[in-house]
TORGU-900927 format. One record per residue (C-alpha): x, y, z. Coordinates in steps of 0.05 Angstrom, whole numbers, padded with zeros to 5 digits, always signed. Layout:
N
XYZ...
END
This chain:
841
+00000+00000+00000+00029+00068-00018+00046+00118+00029-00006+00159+00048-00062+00122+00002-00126+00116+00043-00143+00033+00044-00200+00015+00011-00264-00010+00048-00242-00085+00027-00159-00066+00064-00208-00028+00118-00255-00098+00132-00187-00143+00122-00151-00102+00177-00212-00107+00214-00217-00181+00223-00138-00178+00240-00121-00205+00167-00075-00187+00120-00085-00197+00043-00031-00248+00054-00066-00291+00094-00119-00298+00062-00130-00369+00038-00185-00385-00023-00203-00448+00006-00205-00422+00079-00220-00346+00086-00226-00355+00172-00153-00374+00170-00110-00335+00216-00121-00308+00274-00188-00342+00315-00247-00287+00330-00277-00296+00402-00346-00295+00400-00392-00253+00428-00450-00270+00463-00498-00213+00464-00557-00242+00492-00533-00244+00574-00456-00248+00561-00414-00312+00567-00422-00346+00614-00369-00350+00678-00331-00410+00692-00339-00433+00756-00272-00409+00801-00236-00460+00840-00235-00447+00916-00168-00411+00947-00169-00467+00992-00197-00524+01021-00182-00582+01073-00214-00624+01132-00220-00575+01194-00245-00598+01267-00318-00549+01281-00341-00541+01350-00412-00565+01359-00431-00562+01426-00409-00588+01490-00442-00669+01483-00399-00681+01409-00347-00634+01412-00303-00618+01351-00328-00654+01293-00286-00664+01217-00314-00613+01164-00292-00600+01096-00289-00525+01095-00280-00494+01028-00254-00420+01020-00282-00392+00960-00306-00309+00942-00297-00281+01004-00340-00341+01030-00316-00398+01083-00368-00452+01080-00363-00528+01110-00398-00590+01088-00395-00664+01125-00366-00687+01074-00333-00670+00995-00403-00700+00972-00445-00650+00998-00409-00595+00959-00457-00608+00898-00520-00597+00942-00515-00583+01018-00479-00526+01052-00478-00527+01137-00453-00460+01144-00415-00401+01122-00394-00337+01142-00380-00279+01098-00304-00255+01106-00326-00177+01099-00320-00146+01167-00301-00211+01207-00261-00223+01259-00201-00273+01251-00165-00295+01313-00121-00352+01341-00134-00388+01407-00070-00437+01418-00020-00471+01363-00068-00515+01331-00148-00472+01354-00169-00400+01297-00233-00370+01306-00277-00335+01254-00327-00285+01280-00378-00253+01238-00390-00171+01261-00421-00172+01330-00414-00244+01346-00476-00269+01314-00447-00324+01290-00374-00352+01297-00341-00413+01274-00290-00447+01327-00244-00496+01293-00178-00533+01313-00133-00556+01247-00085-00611+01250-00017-00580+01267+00008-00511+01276+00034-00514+01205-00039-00523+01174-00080-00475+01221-00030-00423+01201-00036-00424+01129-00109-00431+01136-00104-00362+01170-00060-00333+01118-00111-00358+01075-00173-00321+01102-00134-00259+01121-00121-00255+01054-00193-00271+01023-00221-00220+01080-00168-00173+01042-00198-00175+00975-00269-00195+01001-00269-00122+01023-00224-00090+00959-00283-00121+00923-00339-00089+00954-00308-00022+00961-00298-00025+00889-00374-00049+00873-00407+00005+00920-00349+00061+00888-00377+00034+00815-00455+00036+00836-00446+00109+00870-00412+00136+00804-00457+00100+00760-00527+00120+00800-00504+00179+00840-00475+00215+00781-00530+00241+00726-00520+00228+00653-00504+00290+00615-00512+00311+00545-00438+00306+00532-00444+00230+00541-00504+00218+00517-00483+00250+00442-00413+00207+00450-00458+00150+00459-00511+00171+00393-00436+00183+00357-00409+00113+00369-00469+00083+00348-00481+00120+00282-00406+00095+00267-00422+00032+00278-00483+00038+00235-00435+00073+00181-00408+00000+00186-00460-00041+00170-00484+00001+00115-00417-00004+00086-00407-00078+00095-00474-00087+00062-00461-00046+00004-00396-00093-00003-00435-00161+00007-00483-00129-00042-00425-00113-00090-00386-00174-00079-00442-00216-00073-00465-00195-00150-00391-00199-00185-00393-00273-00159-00470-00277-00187-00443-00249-00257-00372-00297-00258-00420-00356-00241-00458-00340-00306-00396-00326-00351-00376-00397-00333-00442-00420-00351-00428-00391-00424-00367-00421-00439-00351-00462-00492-00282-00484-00487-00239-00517-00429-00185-00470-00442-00214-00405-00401-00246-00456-00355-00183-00456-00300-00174-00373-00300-00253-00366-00291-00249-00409-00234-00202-00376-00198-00234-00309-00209-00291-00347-00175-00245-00360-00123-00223-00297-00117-00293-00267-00114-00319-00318-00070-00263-00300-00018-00275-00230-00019-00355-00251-00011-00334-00295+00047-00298-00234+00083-00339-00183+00076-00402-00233+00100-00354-00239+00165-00343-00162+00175-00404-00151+00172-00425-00210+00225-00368-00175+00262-00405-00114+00251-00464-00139+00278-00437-00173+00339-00399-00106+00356-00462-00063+00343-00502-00115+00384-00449-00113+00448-00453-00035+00442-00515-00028+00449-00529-00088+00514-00472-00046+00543-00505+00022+00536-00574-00008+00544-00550-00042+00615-00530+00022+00638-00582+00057+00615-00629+00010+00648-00602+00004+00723-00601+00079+00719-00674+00078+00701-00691+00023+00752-00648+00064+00811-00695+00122+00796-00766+00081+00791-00749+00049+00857-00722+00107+00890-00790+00149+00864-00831+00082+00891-00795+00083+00966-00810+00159+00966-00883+00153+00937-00889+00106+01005-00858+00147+01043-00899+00213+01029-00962+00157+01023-00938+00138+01096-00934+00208+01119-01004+00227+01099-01026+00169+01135-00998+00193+01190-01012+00265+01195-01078+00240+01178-01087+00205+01247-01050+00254+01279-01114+00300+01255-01166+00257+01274-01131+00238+01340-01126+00309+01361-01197+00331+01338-01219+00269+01391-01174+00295+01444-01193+00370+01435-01268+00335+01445-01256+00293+01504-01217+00356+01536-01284+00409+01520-01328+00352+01554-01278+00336+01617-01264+00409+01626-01183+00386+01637-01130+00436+01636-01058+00429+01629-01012+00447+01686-00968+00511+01671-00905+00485+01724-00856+00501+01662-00795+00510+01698-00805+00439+01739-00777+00384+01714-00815+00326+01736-00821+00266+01710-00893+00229+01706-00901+00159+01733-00972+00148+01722-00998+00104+01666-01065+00123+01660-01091+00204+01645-01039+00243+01619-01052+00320+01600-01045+00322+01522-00997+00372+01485-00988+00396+01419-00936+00355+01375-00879+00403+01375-00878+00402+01460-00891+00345+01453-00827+00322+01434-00778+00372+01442-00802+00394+01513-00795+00354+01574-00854+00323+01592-00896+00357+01646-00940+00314+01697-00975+00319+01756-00940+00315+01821-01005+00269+01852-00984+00216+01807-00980+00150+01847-00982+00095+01798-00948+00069+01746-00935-00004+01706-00875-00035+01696-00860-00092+01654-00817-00147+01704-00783-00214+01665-00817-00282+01690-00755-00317+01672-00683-00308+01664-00666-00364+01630-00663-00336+01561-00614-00299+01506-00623-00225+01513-00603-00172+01461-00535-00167+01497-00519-00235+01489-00487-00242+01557-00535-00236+01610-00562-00306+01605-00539-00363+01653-00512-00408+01588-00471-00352+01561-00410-00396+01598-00431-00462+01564-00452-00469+01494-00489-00401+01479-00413-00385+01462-00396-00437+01427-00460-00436+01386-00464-00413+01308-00530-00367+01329-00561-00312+01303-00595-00248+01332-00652-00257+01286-00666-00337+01321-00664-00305+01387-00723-00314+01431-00759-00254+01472-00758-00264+01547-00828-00270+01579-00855-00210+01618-00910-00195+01659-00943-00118+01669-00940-00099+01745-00985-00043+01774-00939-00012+01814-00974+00033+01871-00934+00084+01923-00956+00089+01992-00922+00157+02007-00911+00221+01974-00856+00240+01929-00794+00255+01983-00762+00333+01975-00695+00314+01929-00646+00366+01961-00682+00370+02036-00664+00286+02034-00593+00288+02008-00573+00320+02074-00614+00277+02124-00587+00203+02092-00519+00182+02069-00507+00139+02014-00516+00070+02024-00545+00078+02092-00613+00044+02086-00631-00018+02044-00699-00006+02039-00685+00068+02006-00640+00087+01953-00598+00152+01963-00604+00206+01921-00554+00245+01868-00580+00306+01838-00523+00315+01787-00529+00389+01790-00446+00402+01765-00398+00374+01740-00354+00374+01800-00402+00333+01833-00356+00279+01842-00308+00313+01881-00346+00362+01927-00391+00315+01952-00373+00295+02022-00370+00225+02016-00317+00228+01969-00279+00275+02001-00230+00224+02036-00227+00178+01987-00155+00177+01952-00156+00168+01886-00134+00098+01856-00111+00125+01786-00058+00179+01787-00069+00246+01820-00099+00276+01879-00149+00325+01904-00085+00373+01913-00083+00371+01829-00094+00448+01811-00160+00435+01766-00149+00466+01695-00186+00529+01666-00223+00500+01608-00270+00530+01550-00349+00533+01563-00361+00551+01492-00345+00533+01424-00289+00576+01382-00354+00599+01339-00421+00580+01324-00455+00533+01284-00460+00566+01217-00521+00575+01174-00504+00533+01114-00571+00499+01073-00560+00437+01040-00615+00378+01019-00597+00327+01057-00647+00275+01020-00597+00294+00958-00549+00260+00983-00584+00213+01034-00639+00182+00975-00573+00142+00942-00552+00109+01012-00618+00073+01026-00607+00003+01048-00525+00014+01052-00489+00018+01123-00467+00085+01122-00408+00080+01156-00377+00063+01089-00414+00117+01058-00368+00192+01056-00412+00252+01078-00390+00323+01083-00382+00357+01144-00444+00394+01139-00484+00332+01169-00427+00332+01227-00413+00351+01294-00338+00374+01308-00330+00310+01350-00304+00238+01324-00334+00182+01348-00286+00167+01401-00300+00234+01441-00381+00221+01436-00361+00146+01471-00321+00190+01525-00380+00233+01534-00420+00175+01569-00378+00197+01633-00412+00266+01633-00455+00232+01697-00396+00196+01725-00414+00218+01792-00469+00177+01791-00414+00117+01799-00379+00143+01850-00448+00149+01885-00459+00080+01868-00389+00055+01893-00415+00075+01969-00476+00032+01963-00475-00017+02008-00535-00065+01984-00516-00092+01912-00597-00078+01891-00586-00005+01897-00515+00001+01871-00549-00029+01803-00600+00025+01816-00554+00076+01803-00514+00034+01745-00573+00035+01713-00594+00112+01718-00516+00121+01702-00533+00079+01627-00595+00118+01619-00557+00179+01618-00510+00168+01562-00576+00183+01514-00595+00253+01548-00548+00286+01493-00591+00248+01437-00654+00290+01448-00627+00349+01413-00562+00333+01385-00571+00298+01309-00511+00313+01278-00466+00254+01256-00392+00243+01296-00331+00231+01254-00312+00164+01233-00245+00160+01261-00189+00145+01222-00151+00060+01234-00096+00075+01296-00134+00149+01319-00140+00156+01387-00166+00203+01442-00149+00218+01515-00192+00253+01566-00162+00268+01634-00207+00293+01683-00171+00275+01749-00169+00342+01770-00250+00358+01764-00280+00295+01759-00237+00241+01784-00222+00203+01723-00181+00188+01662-00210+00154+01599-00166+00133+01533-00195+00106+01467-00170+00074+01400-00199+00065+01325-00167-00015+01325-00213-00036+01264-00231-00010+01202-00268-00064+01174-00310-00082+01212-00307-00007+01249-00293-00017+01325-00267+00027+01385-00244+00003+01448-00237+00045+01504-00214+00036+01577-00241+00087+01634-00219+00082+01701-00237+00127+01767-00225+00132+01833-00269+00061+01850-00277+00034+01797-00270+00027+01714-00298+00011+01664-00283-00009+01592-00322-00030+01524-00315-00047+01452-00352-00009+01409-00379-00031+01340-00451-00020+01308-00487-00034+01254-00524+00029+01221-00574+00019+01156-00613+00083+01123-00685+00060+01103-00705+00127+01070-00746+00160+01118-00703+00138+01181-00636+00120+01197-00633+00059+01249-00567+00055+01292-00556-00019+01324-00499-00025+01374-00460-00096+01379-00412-00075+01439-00413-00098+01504-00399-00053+01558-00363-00075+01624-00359-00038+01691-00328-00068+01753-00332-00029+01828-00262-00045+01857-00279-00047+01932-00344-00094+01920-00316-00132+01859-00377-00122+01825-00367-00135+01755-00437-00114+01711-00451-00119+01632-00493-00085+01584-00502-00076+01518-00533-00007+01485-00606-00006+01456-00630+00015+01387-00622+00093+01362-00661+00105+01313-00661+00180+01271-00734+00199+01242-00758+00250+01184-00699+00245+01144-00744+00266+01079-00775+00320+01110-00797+00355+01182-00752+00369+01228-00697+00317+01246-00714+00275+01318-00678+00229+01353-00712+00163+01395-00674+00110+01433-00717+00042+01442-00711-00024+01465-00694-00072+01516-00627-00067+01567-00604-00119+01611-00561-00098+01663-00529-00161+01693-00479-00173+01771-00442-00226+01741-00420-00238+01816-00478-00242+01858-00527-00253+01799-00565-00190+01802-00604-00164+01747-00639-00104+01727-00688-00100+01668-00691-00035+01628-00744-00023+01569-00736+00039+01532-00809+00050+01504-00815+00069+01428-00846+00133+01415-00904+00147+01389-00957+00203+01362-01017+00167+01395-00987+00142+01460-01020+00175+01511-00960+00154+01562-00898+00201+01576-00859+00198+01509-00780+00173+01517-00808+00129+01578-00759+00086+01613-00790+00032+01662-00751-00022+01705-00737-00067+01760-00683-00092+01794-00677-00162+01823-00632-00199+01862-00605-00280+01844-00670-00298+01877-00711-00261+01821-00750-00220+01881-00763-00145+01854-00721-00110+01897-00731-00029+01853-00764-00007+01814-00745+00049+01757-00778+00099+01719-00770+00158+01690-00751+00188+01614-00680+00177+01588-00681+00257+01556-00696+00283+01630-00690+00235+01697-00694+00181+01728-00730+00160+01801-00727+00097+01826-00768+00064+01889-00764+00010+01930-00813-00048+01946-00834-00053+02009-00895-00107+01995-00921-00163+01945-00990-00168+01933-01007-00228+01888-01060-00194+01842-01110-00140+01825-01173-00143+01803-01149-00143+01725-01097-00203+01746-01043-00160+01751-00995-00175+01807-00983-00106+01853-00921-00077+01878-00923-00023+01945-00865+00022+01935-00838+00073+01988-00814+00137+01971-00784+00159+01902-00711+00183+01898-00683+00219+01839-00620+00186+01820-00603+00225+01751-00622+00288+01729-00608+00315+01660-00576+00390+01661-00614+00423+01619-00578+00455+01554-00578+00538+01552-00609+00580+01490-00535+00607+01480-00507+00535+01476-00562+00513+01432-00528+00553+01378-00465+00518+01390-00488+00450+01362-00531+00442+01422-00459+00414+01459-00461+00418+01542-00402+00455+01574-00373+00383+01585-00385+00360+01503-00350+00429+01488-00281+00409+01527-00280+00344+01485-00241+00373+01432-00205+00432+01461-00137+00432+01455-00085+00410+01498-00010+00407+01511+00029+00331+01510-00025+00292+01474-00015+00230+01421-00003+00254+01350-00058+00215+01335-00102+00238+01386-00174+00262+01350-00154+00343+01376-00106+00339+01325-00152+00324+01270-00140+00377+01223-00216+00371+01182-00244+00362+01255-00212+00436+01277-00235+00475+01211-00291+00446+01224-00293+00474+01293-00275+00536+01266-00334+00538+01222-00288+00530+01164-00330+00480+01130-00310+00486+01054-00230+00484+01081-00264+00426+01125-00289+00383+01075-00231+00388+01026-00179+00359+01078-00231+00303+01095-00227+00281+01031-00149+00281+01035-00149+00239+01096-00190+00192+01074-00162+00187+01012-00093+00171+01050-00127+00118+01097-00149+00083+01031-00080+00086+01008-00049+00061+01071-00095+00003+01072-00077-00025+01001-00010-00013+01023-00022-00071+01074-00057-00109+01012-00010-00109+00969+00044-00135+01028-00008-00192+01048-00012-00209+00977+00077-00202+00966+00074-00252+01039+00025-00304+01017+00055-00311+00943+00122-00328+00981+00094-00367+01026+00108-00330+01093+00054-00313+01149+00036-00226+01140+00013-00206+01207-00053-00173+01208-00059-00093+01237-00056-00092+01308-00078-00036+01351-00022+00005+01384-00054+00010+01465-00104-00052+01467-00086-00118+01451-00131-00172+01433-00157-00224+01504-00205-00276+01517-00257-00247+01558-00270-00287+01618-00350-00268+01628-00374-00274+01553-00320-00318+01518-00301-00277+01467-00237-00247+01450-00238-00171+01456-00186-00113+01457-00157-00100+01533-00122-00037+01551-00046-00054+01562-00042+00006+01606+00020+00034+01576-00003+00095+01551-00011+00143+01604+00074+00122+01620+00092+00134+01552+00052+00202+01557+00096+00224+01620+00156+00207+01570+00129+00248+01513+00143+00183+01477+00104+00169+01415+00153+00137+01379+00093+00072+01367+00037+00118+01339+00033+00116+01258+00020+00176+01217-00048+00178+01199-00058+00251+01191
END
C-alpha cells in the first residue's frame, strides 16, 4: 500500500478481522487469527472459580460431640463447611461472609472466625500448627480482597447512580453508534457488490464453450468468493460489535432507570406513609380537643419543673412540637405506674451475655440475633404508699448506702459533683493524682457557632438507602466537630453517679444507680442529630479529668473493617471499659443505629463486675420535618458476681401514646428473682427509682401489685442553655472534648486537622482535607494489601494490623476475644514518647 493512500473499504474490513491480504487463503477465508465470539444475549457465561483453599478442619458443635471433621472450602470471600466433599454439589452447613469478620487464634493448633457482632462464629482446631497457620493466611487474605471487592462495587454503583447522565455522554454514545451503523451500511453495500460480481462470474462460466478459459474463470470465482466470504464476516463482526454496544449502553441505561423508579416508589411510600400519619394525627387530636371540652381538663403551667410522670393512666395532652422537644410535664399526685418485670431469666437477651448459658454453649453456638427468643414479661401495677420525698431536703438527712430499703439520692447538679460531695472527700484516688491537682481552666463555649449553611440532605441521603453508612463519605455539613471516640467519652458526663454508686452498700441499689448512670449516656440524643466523625484505623483520644472529675479515659480506632473502638475508663473506684462496633442501615425516611458492643464496669472495693449492651437509636424524618432522635428497646443490666439483674425497656415513641414519650421503666432483682426497685423515669430528663416494700399477688385485672416507698431521683439531665443551643446544642462538658491541649498522642482526634476547621466553622477548608485523609487511609490500607498479597505468594505468614494501646484477650464473662487496655499509655505520655503511633494525619 502506498504511502499515504487511504485503504479501501475491502484493506479497511481485512484489517478489521486482524487479516492481511496475505493470509488470506481461497479455500479457507477464517484462516489466521481465531475471532472470540460474542454473546450478546446475557454475556458468556463464567466459569466456575476453583476455591483458594480447602481441607478437613475440626468445628465445634456443642459441649455433648465436641469438635467434629468438616470440609471447609474457602471460596469469594465465603468460608463454608460440608460433612463431607459429597455435599459440595447440594448441601452447605454453614458459612460466614469474610467482609468485616473477625479472625483470631486461640493456641498452636485452635483459629476463630467471627462474623461482626458475634452473631455467629465458627471455632475450629486444624491438624498441626503448620496447617492452622496457612489456613489463617488464607482467610486474612480472602477478607483482604473480600473487602477491595466491595469497596470497588459500591465506588462503581455510587458513580454509575449517583452521578446524572449529561448531554456530553449521551451524544458520544448517539456518535459511536451511528459509526457503527456507518459500518453495517458499508459492509452491506460490499456483500451487495461482492455478492453480484460472484452472481455475474457464475454466469460467464455458464457460457463457456471451451476448457481452455475454464481454469482462470475459476479462480476469479475464487477470488470473488473470498472477498464474498470476508466481507459476510465483517459484517457478522459488525453486527456482533453493534449488538455488544448497544447491551452495554442499554444495561446502563437500564439500572439507571430502575435506581430512579425504585427510589421514586420508596418515596411515593414514604410521602403515602406520611399522609397516613398526619392523617391520624388529625383525627386523633380533633378526639382529644373533644374529650378535653367535655372533661373540662387543663394542662398544668409548672414550666420551669422538671418532673417526670409515673402514672400510666390520664396524661394531659400537648401539641406535637412540645410534645417532643419539651420535657414532659405531669402531675406531682401521680401515684401509679406499670412496669414490665421478666418471669424468667433463662433466656438470650439482646446483649448476648446476661443469660446463665452464656458460659456453656451459647458461646460456642453458630446463632443468630434474628433466632433469638424474647424473654417472657409480665405488666405490674406498681402503687406508692407515700408522697414524692423533697430531692435536696433528703440528700442531707441520709448518706449513701445507709438504708436498704431506700435508695440515696444524686441530683447531678455540676460537674464537680464527684469531688465536692462529702462522701468522696477522703477517698484517695486509685488512678494517678490527687485532690491537691490544681484543676485546669477550660473552655465553656465553642471557638464559633454553628453556621447557617442549607444543603438537601435527602440529595445525598436518597442514594444510601439500604447501605451501612459508615462506608458511605458525607461532608461535614451533616457533622458535629467530635469523632466518634469523644461522643463514647461523653458517656462519663454523669460519672458521679458511679462514684455514688461505689458507696452503696446493698448490691440492689448500687445497680439502681448503674442503671440511671446507662440511661444517661442518651440525654445528649434529644437534641443533638448531627453525625460524629468516623475516626481514622490507629486514631486515638485521651480525656483526663482527674483534676474535676476524678477520672481518666483513653480510646483507639483498632478496626476499620469491621469499624470498632475500644476504650478503657478508670476512676477513683472503679472502671470501666467496652468495645464499640454498630451496625447502622438508612431505610429512607429513618436511619436505624444498632450497637453490637458490650460494655463492662467493675466497682473495685465490691468486685462487682456488671454488663450491658446499648439499645436501638433510631433518627426519624430524614425526607422531610424536622430531624428527631428516639432510643428504644430492651437493656439488661447483669452482677455477674452475685447474679443480680436489672431490666430496662426503653419505650418506642409514638404520636398516639397517651404515656410520657422517651419512657424508661424497670426493675431490679436480686439472684432470687425477688423485685427489689423499681425504675422509671424518661432517658431525655430523669430518672426516680423506688423500692418495694410489699407483694401483693394480684388485682382485680390479674395484675400482680407492687407497694413502693418513697421515690428518689438518681439522675437528672442538666438542661442545655439557648446560647449553647447555637453551639451544636454541645453541654459545657461535650464542648471540652475537643479543646486543645499540651502533651497529647499525634494521633489523638484534637489533632484532627478537618475536625478543627470544622470547629472553626471553616466548612469548605473542612471538607476538602476530609477528603485528603481519607483518601490517605485508603491508600495506607492497600498498602497492607498489596504486602499480604507479596507474603502469601512467598509463602510466609503477613501479620494482620494490630492496635497500638489494646491488645486482643479472651474475655473471661462472655467468651469472646476482645481488645484489653495494656495500660502503657498514660507512661509513655509522662515520657512524651510516641515513637509507636503511625502517621495517619
Amino acid at each position: 500500500m502506498a504511502e499515504g493512500r487511504q485503504p479501501d473499504i475491502e484493506t479497511r474490513i481485512i484489517l478489521r478481522l486482524d487479516l492481511s491480504p496475505e493470509e488470506v487463503d481461497p479455500q479457507n477465508p477464517h484462516k489466521g487469527r481465531q475471532l472470540g465470539r460474542i454473546v450478546v444475549d446475557g454475556g458468556m457465561a463464567e466459569t466456575q472459580k476453583e476455591p483458594e483453599i480447602c481441607g478437613w478442619l475440626h468445628k465445634w458443635t456443642n459441649y455433648l460431640r465436641g469438635y467434629q471433621k468438616r470440609w471447609f472450602v474457602l471460596q469469594n470471600g465465603m468460608l463454608a463447611y460440608y460433612r463431607s466433599q459429597s455435599e459440595m454439589s447440594h448441601t452447605c452447613r454453614g458459612a460466614i461472609s469474610l467482609h468485616g469478620a473477625l479472625i483470631y487464634t486461640e493456641d498452636s493448633c485452635n483459629l476463630v472466625v467471627s462474623t461482626n457482632g458475634g452473631t455467629q462464629t465458627f471455632h475450629l482446631r486444624a491438624g498441626s500448627e503448620v496447617e492452622r497457620q496457612r489456613w489463617v493466611t488464607a482467610l486474612e487474605l480472602a477478607k483482604s480482597k473480600a473487602i477491595r471487592m466491595m469497596e470497588s462495587e459500591e465506588e462503581e454503583e455510587l458513580e454509575e447512580v449517583s452521578t446524572p447522565i449529561d448531554g456530553h455522554e449521551v451524544t458520544n454514545v448517539f456518535k459511536m453508534l451511528n459509526a457503527k451503523l456507518d459500518d453495517l451500511q458499508t459492509c452491506c453495500e460490499l456483500i451487495n457488490k461482492h455478492g453480484n460480481s460472484l452472481t455475474k462470474a457464475l454466469g460467464d462460466l455458464e457460457m463457456l464453450d471451451s476448457h481452455q478459459d475454464m481454469s482462470g474463470k475459476v479462480k476469479q470465482i475464487n477470488e470473488r468468493a473470498t472477498l464474498f466470504r470476508i466481507t459476510v464476516t465483517a459484517m457478522i463482526n459488525a453486527c456482533a460489535e453493534y449488538a455488544k454496544s448497544c447491551h452495554t449502553q442499554g444495561k446502563k441505561w437500564q439500572k439507571a432507570i430502575s435506581f430512579e423508579k425504585e427510589q421514586r416508589i420508596k418515596l411515593e411510600k414514604m410521602v403515602e406513609e406520611l399522609a397516613q400519619q398526619h392523617r391520624k394525627l388529625e383525627e386523633a387530636a380533633a378526639v382529644a380537643a373533644k374529650e378535653q371540652q367535655h372533661q373540662g381538663v387543663t394542662k398544668p403551667k409548672n414550666k420551669g419543673k422538671m418532673n417526670v410522670s409515673i402514672q400510666g393512666s390520664a396524661q394531659s395532652d400537648e401539641d406535637e412540637d412540645n410534645e417532643f422537644y419539651d420535657a414532659m410535664e405531669t402531675s406531682d399526685q401521680a401515684t401509679e405506674f406499670t412496669v414490665d418485670v421478666p418471669i424468667s431469666s433463662h433466656r438470650r437477651t439482646s446483649s448476648e451475655i446476661s443469660c446463665d448459658s452464656q458460659k456453656s454453649e451459647g458461646n460456642r453456638s453458630n446463632s443468630s440475633s434474628d433466632n433469638e427468643e424474647h424473654q417472657a414479661s409480665q405488666t405490674v401495677r406498681c402503687v406508692r404508699t407515700k408522697s414524692t420525698v423533697d430531692v435536696t431536703a433528703d440528700e442531707n438527712e441520709k448518706p449513701a448506702g445507709s438504708s436498704k430499703s431506700s435508695l440515696s439520692v444524686t441530683s447531678g447538679k455540676s460537674n464537680q459533683s464527684a469531688t465536692s460531695s462529702k462522701s468522696n472527700q477522703s477517698v484517695a484516688l486509685s488512678i494517678k493524682g490527687s485532690n491537691s491537682v490544681a484543676k485546669r481552666v477550660r473552655r465553656t463555649l465553642l471557638p464559633e457557632p454553628k453556621p447557617n449553611y442549607p444543603l438537601n440532605l435527602w440529595s445525598i441521603m436518597k442514594n444510601c438507602i439500604g447501605k451501612d453508612l459508615t462506608k458511605i463519605p458525607m461532608p461535614v455539613n451533616f457533622s458535629e466537630p467530635l469523632s466518634m471516640l469523644q461522643r463514647l467519652t461523653e458517656d462519663f458526663e454523669y460519672s458521679d453517679i458511679l462514684d455514688q454508686a461505689a458507696n452503696c452498700d446493698d448490691s440492689c441499689e448500687q445497680l439502681s444507680y448503674v442503671a440511671a448512670f446507662t440511661v444517661s449516656s442518651y440525654a445528649t440524643t434529644a437534641v443533638r442529630t448531627g453525625k460524629p466523625f468516623n475516626p481514622l484505623l490507629g486514631e486515638t483520644y485521651e480525656c483526663d479529668r482527674t483534676d474535676d472529675m476524678g477520672w481518666r479515659c483513653i480510646n483507639e480506632q483498632v478496626s476499620h473493617h469491621p469499624p470498632m473502638a475500644a476504650q478503657f475508663c478508670e476512676g477513683r473506684k472503679w472502671i470501666c471499659w467496652q468495645e464499640f462496633t454498630m451496625v447502622s442501615k438508612f431505610r429512607g425516611k429513618y436511619l436505624q443505629i444498632i450497637p453490637m458492643g458490650i460494655a463492662h464496669l467493675r466497682f473495685l472495693d465490691s468486685g462487682n463486675h456488671y454488663t450491658w449492651r446499648k439499645v436501638t437509636t433510631t433518627i426519624h424524618n430524614i425526607i422531610v420535618g424536622k430531624l428527631w432522635v428516639d432510643n428504644h428497646g430492651e437493656m439488661e443490666i447483669t452482677n455477674h458476681r452475685n447474679g443480680d439483674k436489672c431490666h430496662l425497656k426503653y419505650i418506642p415513641y409514638s404520636y398516639f401514646n397517651r404515656e410520657v414519650q422517651r419512657k424508661v421503666t424497670g426493675c431490679v432483682m436480686n439472684n432470687k428473682e425477688v423485685v427489689r426497685y423499681v425504675l422509671n423515669g424518661t432517658w431525655d430528663g430523669k430518672i426516680d427509682g423506688c423500692a418495694v416494700l410489699k407483694i401483693k399477688e394480684t388485682d382485680t385485672k390479674g395484675k400482680p401489685i407492687f407497694e413502693l416507698g418513697p421515690s428518689k431521683t438518681l439522675w437528672t439531665r442538666r438542661q442545655l442553655t439557648e446560647e449553647q443551643e447555637r453551639y451544636y446544642c454541645f453541654t459545657e462538658f461535650a464542648c471540652q472534648l475537643n479543646e486543645s491541649e499540651a502533651g497529647v498522642a499525634p494521633t489523638d482526634s484534637r489533632m484532627r486537622p478537618d475536625q478543627r476547621l470544622m470547629e472553626e466553622a471553616k466548612w469548605d477548608e473542612a471538607n476538602t482535607e476530609k477528603v485528603r485523609l481519607e483518601e490517605k487511609q485508603r491508600a495506607n490500607r492497600r498498602k497492607r494489601e498489596q504486602d499480604a498479597e507479596q507474603a502469601a505468594t512467598e509463602g510466609r505468614p503477613y501479620p494482620p494490623y494490630e492496635p497500638i494501646w489494646f491488645s486482643k484477650e479472651k474475655d473471661n464473662i462472655t467468651g469472646n476475644v476482645v481488645h484489653v487496655f495494656k495500660g502503657d499509655y498514660w507512661k509513655c505520655k509522662d515520657k512524651s514518647d510516641w515513637a509507636k503511633c503511625p502517621d495517619i494525619y
